[in-house]
Structure formats: C-alpha cells, structure tokens
Backbone as JSON, one array per atom type, in Angstrom:
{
  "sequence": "XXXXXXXXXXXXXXXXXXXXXXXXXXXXXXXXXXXXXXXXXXXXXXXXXXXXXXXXXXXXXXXXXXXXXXXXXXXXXXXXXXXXXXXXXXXXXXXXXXXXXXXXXXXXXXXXXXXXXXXXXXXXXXXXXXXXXXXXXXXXXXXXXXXXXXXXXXXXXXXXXXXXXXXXXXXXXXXXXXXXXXXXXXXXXXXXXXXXXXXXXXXXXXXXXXXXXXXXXXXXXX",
  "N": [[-12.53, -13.22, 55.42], [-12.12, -16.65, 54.25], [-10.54, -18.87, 52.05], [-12.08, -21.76, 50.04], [-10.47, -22.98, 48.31], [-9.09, -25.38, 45.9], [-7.17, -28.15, 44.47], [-8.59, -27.99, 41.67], [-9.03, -25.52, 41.7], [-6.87, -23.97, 40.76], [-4.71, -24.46, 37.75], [-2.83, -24.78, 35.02], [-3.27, -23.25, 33.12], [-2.57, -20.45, 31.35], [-3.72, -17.37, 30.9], [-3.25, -15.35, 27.88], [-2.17, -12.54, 26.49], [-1.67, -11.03, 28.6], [0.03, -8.41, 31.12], [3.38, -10.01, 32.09], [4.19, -10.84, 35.3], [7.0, -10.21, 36.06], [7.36, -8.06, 34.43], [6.21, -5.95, 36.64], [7.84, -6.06, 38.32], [10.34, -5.15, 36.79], [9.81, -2.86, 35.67], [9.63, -1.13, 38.36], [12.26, -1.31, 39.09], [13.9, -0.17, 36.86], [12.4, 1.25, 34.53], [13.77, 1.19, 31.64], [14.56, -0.79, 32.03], [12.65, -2.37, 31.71], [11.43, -2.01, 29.2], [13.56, -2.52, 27.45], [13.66, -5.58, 27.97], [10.62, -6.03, 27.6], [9.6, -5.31, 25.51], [11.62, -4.86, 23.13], [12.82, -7.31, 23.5], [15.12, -7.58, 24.74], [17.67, -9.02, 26.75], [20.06, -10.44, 29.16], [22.38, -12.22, 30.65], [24.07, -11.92, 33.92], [26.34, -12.23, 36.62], [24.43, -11.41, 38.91], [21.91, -12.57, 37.77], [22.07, -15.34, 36.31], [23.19, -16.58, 39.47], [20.53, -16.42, 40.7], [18.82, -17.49, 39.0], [19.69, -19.82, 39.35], [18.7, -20.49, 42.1], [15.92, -20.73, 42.06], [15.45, -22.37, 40.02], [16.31, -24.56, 41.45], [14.37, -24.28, 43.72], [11.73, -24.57, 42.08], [12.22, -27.31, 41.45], [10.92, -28.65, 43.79], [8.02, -29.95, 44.3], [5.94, -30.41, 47.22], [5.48, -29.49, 50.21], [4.7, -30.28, 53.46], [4.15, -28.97, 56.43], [3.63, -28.92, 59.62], [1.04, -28.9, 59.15], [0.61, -27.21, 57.41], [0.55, -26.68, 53.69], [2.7, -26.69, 50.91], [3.1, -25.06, 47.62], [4.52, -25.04, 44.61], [6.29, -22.73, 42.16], [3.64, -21.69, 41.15], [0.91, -21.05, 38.88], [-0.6, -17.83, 38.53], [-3.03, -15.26, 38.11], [-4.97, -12.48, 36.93], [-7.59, -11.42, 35.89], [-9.0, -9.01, 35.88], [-7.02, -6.9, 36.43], [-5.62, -7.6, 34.53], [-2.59, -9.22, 34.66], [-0.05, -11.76, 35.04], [1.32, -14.65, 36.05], [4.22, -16.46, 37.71], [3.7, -18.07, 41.12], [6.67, -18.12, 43.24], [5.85, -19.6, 45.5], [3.55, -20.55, 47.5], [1.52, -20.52, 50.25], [-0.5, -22.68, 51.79], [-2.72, -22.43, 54.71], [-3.84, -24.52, 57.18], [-6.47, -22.84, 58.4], [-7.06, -21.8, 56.41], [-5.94, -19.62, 55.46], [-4.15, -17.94, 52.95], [-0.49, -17.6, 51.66], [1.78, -16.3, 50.12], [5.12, -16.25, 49.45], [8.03, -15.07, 47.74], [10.75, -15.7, 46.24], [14.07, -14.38, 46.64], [17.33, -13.71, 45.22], [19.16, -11.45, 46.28], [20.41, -10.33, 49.92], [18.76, -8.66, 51.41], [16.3, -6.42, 51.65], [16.41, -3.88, 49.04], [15.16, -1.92, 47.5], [11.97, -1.1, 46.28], [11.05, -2.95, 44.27], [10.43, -5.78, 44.67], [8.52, -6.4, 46.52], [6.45, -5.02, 45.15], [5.89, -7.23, 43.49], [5.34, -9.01, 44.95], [2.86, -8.54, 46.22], [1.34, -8.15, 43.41], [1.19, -10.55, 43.17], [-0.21, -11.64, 45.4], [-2.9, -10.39, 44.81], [-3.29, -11.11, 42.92], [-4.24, -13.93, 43.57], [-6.56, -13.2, 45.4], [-7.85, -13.03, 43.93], [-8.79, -15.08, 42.14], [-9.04, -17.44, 43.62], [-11.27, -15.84, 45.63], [-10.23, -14.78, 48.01], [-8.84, -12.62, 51.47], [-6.26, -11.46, 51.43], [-3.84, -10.6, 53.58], [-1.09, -10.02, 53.93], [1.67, -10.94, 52.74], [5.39, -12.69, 52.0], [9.16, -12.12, 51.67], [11.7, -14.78, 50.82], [14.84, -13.72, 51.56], [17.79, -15.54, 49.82], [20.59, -15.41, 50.45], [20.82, -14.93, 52.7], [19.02, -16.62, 54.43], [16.6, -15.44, 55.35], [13.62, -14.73, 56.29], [11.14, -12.39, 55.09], [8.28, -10.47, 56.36], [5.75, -9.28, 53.9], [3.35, -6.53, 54.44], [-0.02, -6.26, 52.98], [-0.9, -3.67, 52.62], [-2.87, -0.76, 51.79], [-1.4, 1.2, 50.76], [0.9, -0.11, 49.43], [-1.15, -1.94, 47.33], [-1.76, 0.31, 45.93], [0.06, 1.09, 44.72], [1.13, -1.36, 43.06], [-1.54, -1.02, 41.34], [-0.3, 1.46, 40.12], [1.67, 0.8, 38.89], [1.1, -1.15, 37.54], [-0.3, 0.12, 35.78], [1.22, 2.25, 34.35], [3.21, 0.42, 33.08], [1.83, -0.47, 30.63], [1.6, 1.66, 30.08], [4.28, 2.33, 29.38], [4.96, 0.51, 27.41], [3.2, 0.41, 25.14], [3.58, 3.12, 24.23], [5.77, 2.88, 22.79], [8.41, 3.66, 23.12], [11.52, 4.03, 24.02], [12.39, 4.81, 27.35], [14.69, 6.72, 29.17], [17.92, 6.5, 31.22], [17.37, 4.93, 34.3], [17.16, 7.31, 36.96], [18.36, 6.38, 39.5], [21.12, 5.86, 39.53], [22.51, 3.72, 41.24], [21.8, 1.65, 41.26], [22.19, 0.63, 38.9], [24.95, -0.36, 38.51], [24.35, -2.99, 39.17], [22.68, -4.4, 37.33], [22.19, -6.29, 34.86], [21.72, -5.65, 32.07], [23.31, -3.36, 31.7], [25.52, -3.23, 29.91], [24.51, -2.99, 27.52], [22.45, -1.18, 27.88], [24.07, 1.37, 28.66], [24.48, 3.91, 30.48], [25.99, 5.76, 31.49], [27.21, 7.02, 29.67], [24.13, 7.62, 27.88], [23.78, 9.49, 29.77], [26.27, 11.48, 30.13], [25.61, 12.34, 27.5], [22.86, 13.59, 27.49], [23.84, 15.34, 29.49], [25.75, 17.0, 28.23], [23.68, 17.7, 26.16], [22.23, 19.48, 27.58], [23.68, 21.71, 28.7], [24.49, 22.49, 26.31], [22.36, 23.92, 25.53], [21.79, 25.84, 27.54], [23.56, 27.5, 26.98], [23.43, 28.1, 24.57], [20.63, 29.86, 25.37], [21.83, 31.74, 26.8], [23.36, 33.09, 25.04], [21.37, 33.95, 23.52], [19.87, 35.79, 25.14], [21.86, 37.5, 25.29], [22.29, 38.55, 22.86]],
  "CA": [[-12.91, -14.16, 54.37], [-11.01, -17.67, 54.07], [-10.75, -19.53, 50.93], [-11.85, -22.85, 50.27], [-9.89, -23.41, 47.48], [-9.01, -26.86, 46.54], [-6.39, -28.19, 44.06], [-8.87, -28.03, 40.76], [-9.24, -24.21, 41.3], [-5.57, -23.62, 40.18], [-4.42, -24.71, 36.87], [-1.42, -24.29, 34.73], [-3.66, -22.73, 31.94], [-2.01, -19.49, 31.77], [-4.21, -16.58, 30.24], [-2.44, -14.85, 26.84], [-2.13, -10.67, 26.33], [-1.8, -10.16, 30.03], [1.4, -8.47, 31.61], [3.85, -10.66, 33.17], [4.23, -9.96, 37.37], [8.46, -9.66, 36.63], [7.08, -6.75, 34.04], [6.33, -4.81, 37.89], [9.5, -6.05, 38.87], [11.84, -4.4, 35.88], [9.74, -1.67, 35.8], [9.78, -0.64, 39.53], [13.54, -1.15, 39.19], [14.3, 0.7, 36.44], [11.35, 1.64, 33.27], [14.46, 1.12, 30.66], [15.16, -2.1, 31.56], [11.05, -3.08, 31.68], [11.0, -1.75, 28.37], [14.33, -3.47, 26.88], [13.16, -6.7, 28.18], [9.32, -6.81, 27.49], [9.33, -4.58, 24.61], [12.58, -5.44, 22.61], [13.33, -8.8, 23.9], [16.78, -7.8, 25.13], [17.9, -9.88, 28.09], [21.66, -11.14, 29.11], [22.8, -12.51, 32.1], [24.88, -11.53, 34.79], [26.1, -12.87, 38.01], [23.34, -11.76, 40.07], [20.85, -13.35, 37.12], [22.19, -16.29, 36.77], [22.86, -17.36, 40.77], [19.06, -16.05, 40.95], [18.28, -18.39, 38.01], [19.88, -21.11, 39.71], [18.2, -20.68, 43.2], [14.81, -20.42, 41.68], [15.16, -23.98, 39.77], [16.44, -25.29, 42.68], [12.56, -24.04, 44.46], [11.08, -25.19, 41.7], [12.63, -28.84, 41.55], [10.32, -29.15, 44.93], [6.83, -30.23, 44.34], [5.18, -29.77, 47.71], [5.92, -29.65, 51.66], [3.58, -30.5, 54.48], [4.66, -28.63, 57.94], [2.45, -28.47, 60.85], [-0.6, -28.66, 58.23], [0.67, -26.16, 55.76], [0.81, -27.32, 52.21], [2.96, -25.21, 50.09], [2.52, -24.98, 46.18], [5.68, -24.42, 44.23], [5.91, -22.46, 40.75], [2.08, -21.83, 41.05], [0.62, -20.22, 37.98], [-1.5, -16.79, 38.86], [-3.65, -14.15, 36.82], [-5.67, -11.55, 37.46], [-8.57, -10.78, 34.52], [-9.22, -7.73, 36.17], [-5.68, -6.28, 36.54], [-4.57, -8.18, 33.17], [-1.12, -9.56, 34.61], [0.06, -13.41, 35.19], [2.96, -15.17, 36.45], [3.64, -17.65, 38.35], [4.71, -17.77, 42.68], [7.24, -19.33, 43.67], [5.94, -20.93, 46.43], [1.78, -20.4, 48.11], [1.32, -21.49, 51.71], [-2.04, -22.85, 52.6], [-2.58, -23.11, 55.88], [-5.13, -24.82, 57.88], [-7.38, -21.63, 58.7], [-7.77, -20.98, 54.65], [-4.96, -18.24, 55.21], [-3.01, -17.93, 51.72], [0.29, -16.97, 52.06], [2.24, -15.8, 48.68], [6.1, -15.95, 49.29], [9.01, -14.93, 46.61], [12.63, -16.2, 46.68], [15.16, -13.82, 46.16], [18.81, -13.97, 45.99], [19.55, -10.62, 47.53], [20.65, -10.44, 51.21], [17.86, -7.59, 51.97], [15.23, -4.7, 50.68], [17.01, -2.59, 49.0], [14.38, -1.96, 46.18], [10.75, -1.56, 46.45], [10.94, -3.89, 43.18], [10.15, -6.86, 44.71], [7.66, -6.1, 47.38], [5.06, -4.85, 44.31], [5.99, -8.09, 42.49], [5.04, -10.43, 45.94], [2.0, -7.77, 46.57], [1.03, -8.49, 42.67], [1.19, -12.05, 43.23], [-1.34, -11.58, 46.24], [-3.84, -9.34, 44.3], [-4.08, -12.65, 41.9], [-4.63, -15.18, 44.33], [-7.32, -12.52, 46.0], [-8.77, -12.5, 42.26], [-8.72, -16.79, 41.27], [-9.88, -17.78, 45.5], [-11.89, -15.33, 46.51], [-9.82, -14.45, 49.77], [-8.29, -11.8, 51.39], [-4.6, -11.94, 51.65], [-3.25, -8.64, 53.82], [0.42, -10.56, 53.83], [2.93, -11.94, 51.97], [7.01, -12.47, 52.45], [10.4, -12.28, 50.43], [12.79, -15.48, 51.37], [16.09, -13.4, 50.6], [18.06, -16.6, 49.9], [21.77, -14.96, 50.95], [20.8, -14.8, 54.61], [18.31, -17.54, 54.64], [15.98, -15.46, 56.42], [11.93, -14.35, 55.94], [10.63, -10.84, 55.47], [6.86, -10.17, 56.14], [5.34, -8.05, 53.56], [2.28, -6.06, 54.41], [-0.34, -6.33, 51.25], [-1.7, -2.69, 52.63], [-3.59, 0.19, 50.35], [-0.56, 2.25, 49.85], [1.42, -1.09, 48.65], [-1.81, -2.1, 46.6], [-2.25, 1.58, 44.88], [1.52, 1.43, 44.14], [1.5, -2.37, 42.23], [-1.97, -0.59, 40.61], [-0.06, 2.42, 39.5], [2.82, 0.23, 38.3], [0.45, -1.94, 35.69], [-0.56, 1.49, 34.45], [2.87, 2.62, 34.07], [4.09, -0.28, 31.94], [0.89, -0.51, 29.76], [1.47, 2.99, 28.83], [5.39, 2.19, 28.22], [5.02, -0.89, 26.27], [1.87, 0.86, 24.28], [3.84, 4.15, 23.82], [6.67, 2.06, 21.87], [10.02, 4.56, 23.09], [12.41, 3.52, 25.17], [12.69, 5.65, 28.04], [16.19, 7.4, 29.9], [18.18, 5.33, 31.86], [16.92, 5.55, 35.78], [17.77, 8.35, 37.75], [18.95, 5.86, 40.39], [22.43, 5.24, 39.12], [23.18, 3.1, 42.1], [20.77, 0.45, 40.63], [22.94, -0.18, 37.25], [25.89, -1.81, 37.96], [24.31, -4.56, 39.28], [22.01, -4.53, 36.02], [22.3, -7.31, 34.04], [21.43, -4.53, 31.01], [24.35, -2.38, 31.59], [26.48, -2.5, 28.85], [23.59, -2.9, 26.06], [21.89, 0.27, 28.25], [24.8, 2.34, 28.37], [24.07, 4.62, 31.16], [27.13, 6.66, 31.65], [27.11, 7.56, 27.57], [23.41, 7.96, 27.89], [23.3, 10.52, 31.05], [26.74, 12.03, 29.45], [24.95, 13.07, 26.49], [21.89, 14.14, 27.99], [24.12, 16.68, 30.05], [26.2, 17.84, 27.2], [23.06, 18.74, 25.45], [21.67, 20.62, 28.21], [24.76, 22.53, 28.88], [24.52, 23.15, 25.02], [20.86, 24.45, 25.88], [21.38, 26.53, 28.49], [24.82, 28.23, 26.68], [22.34, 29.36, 22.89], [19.69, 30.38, 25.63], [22.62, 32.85, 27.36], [23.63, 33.63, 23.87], [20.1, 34.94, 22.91], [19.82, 36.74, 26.04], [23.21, 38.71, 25.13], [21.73, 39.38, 21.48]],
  "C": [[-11.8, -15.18, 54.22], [-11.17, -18.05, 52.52], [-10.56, -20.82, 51.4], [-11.52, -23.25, 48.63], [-9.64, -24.95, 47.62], [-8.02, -26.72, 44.61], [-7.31, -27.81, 41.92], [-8.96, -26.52, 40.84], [-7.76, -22.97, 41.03], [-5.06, -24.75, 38.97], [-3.2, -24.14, 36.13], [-1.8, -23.32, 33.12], [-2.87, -20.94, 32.12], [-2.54, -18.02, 30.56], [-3.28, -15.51, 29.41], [-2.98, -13.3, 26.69], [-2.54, -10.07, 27.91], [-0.12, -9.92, 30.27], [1.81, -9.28, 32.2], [4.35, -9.9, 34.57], [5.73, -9.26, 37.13], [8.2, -8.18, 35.42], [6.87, -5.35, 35.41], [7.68, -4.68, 38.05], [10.15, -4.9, 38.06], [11.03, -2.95, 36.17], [9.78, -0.64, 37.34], [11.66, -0.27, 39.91], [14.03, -0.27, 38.87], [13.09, 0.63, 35.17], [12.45, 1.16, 32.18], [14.07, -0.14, 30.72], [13.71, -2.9, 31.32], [11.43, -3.0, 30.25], [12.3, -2.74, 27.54], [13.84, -4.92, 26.57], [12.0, -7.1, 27.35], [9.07, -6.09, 26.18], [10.03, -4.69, 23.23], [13.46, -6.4, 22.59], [14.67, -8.91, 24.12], [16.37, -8.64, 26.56], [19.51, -10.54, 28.02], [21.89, -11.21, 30.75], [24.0, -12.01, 32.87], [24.76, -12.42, 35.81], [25.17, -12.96, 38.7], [21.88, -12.68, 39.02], [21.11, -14.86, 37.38], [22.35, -17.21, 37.95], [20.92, -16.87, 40.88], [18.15, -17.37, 40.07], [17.98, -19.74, 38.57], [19.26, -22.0, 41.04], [16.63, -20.95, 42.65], [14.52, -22.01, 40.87], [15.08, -24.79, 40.77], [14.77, -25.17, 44.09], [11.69, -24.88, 43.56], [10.96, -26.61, 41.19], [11.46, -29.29, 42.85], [8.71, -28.84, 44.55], [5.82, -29.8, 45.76], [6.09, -30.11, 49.17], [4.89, -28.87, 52.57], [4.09, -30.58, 55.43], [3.65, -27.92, 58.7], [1.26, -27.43, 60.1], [-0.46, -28.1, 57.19], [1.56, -26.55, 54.8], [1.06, -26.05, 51.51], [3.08, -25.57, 48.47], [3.74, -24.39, 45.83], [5.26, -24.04, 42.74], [4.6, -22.36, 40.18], [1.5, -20.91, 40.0], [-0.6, -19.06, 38.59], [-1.86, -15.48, 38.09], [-4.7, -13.56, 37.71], [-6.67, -11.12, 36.34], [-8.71, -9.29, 34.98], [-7.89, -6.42, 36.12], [-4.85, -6.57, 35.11], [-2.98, -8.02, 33.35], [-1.73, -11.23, 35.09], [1.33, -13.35, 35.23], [2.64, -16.3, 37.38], [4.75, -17.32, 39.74], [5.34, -18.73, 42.76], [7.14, -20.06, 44.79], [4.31, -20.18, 47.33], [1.91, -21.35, 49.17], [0.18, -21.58, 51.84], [-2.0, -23.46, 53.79], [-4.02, -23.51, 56.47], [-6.54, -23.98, 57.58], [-7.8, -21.58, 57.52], [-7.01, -20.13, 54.75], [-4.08, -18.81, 53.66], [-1.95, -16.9, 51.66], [1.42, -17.23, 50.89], [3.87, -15.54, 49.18], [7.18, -16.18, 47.83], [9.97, -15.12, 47.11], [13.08, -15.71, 45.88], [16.35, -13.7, 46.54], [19.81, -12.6, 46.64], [19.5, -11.18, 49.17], [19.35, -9.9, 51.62], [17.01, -6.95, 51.1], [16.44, -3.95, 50.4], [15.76, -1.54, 48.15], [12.82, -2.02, 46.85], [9.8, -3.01, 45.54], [9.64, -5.35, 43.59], [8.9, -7.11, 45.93], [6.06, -5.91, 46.16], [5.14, -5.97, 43.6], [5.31, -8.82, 43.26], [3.4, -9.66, 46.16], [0.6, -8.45, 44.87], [0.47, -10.09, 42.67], [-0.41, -12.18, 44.16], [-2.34, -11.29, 45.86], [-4.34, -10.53, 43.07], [-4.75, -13.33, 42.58], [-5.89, -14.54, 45.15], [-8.77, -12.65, 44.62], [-9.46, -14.31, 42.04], [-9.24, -16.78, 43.07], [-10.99, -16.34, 45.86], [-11.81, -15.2, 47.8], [-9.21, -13.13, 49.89], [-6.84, -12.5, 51.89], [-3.94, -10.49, 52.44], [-1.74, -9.53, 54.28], [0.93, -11.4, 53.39], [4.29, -11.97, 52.52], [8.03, -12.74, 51.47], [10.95, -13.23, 51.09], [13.92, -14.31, 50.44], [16.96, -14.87, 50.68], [19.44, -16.96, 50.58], [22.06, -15.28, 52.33], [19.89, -15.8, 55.31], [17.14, -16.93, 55.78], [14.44, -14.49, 55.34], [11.48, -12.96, 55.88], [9.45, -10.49, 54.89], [6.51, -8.46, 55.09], [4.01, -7.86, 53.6], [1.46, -6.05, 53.37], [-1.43, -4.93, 52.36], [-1.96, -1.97, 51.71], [-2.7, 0.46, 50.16], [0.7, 1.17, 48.86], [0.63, -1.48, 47.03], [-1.84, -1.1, 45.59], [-0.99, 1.56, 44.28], [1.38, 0.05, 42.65], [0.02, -1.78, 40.75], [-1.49, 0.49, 39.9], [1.12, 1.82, 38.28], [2.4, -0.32, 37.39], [0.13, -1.32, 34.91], [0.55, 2.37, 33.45], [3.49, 1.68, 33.38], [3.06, -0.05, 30.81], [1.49, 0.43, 29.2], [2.78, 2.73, 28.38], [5.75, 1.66, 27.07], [4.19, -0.19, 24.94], [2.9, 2.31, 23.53], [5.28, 3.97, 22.6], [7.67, 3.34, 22.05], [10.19, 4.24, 24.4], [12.79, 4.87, 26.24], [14.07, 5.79, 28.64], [16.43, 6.19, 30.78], [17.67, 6.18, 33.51], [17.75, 6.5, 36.2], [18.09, 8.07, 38.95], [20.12, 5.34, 39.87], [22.77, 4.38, 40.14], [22.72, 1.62, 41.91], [21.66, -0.04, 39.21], [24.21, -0.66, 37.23], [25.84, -3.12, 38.56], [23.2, -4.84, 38.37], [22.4, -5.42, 35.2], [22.77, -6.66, 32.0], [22.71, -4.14, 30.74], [24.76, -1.9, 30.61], [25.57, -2.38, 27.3], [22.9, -1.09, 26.55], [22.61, 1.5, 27.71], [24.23, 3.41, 29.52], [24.82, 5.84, 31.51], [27.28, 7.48, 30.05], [26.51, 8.37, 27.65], [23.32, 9.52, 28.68], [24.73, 11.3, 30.46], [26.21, 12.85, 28.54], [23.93, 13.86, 26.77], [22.33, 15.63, 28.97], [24.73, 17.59, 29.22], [24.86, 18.84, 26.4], [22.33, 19.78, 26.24], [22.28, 21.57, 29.04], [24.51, 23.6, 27.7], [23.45, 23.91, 25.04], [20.78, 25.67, 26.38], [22.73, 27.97, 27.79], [23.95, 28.98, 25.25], [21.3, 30.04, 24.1], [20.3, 31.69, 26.44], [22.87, 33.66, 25.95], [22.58, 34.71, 23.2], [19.88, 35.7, 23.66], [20.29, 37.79, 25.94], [22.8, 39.21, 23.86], [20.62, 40.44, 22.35]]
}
C-alpha cells in the first residue's frame, strides 16, 4: 500500500488528551522519570539535554529538502486516534514511490537504549494511522557520528511501543511515582538525577529489606 498523501492531509492541528510520543521515550528509559516529567512537571537540564535541545532546533530551523525526488518534512505534527498519542517527527521522507520514511535525530553516538527505537516506531504507527500506508521502516540519525540507523517497524517492535502506551496510561492514571530503574547505568546520564535520588532511594529500599528479612529471622527464633 503507498500513500497518496498530499500536503493538506497533514496539519499542525494537534489533537488534546492524547499521550505525547517522548512519554514512550521516558518511559522505556526509565518509568520514574516518565512519571516525574508527565505527571509532576519536573524537568531540568543537563548536558546531554541541552546539546540535544540544541541539535533538534538546529533540524527544525530547516523547512524542507528536495534530493533525488525525496521531499522531507521537518517538525511534522503526528497522532494516532486509535493509539491516543501525538508528537511531532523530526523529519518524514517522502519519496517518489509513496514510501514514508519517519526518521529521529538523536544526539547519542549509538543504540544503547531501546528508548528511542519505540519512540521512531511510534512515530510510524501515526503516519500508518493519518495516510493510510504501510511503513515497515524507519531510522535514528545519531547526530555524534553523523551516521543513519535503519529501524525495522516489525510486530515484536510494534507490540512493544503498544505495550509501552499501556504502561504509561496506567502510570500516569495510577498517580504514584514508581522506584528508580533497575538499570542504574541509565542515571547518571539522567537529566533527573539529583531531584530522583537514586542511590538514597535504592539505599533505603535495601536497608528496609535487610530490616525485613532480620524481624522475619527473629520470629523464626521465637
């Protein structure tokens, strides 16, 4: 299936009480920091935010570019009624054929993260929703290394970015801030950090289940 989209079937109207796409993002990262963010309107910058900030204006300062036919769409607004998320890509390739091709610019070097793969996957699953096409690939520009990385939009990608809109709904809806991730290798390049507290947090959490396990020896010995 191609799409014959055309410039009136994208608009900047941007449908209200749907998740935003970087809601996959935080939460694929880490659930705290989804919930900080979209739930208690924390947010503070860090190095890697702000150069990210700065690359990302710098995409969206560029209106359009026409290479061997393909017209690309910067800062393109996208929703999903069915999925109830929205956001907007940073950059939609249309090419000749009717192929639509959904890339994200990020200022990592590489994958480290599945993060951003369900965010570019999300993006696809809109533009599949508003055109009526199929899209089975998207790509990350990492911006570090200046280089392209094809992402597959297969089922087990798709069932993941669907499990992930179910998984914030219920955090946001369940109103408690969940533990900090159980990927500690993910938080000190967290923007969060020091409002999180993760070392405190996971401290305490072992003290009390030291304290747990020491009354449940205690009752044993009674």
């Amino acid at each position: 299936m191609t799409s014959d989209c055309t410039d009136s079937s994208l608009n900047d109207t941007n449908p209200p009480d749907k998740i935003p796409l970087s809601a996959l993002n935080q939460y694929a990262y880490c659930p705290r920091r989804c919930y900080l963010i979209h739930a208690e309107g924390e947010f503070k910058d860090n190095l890697h935010t702000e150069s990210g900030t700065r690359e990302h204006e710098h995409v969206d300062q560029l209106t359009h570019d026409i290479k061997k036919g393909v017209r690309v769409e910067f800062a393109l607004p996208v929703w999903s009624d069915k999925l109830g998320i929205s956001g907007r890509c940073d950059a939609v390739e249309f090419h000749p054929d009717g192929t639509v091709f959904p890339v994200e610019y990020k200022h990592g070097k590489r994958k480290q993260w599945d993060n951003d793969d369900i965010q570019v996957a999300a993006q696809a699953l809109c533009l599949e929703e508003m055109l009526k096409t199929d899209i089975p690939n998207a790509a990350i520009y990492h911006i570090q290394t200046r280089r392209r990385r094809e992402v597959p939009i297969d089922q087990d990608l798709r069932n993941q970015v669907i499990a992930t809109i179910t998984a914030v709904i219920n955090l946001l809806n369940g109103q408690h801030c969940p533990p900090p991730t159980e990927h500690i290798k993910r938080c000190p390049q967290c923007s969060l950090n020091e409002l999180c507290n993760p070392e405190l947090l996971n401290e305490k959490s072992r003290l009390q289940q030291l304290s747990a396990q020491l009354f449940n020896l205690e009752t044993d010995e009674a």
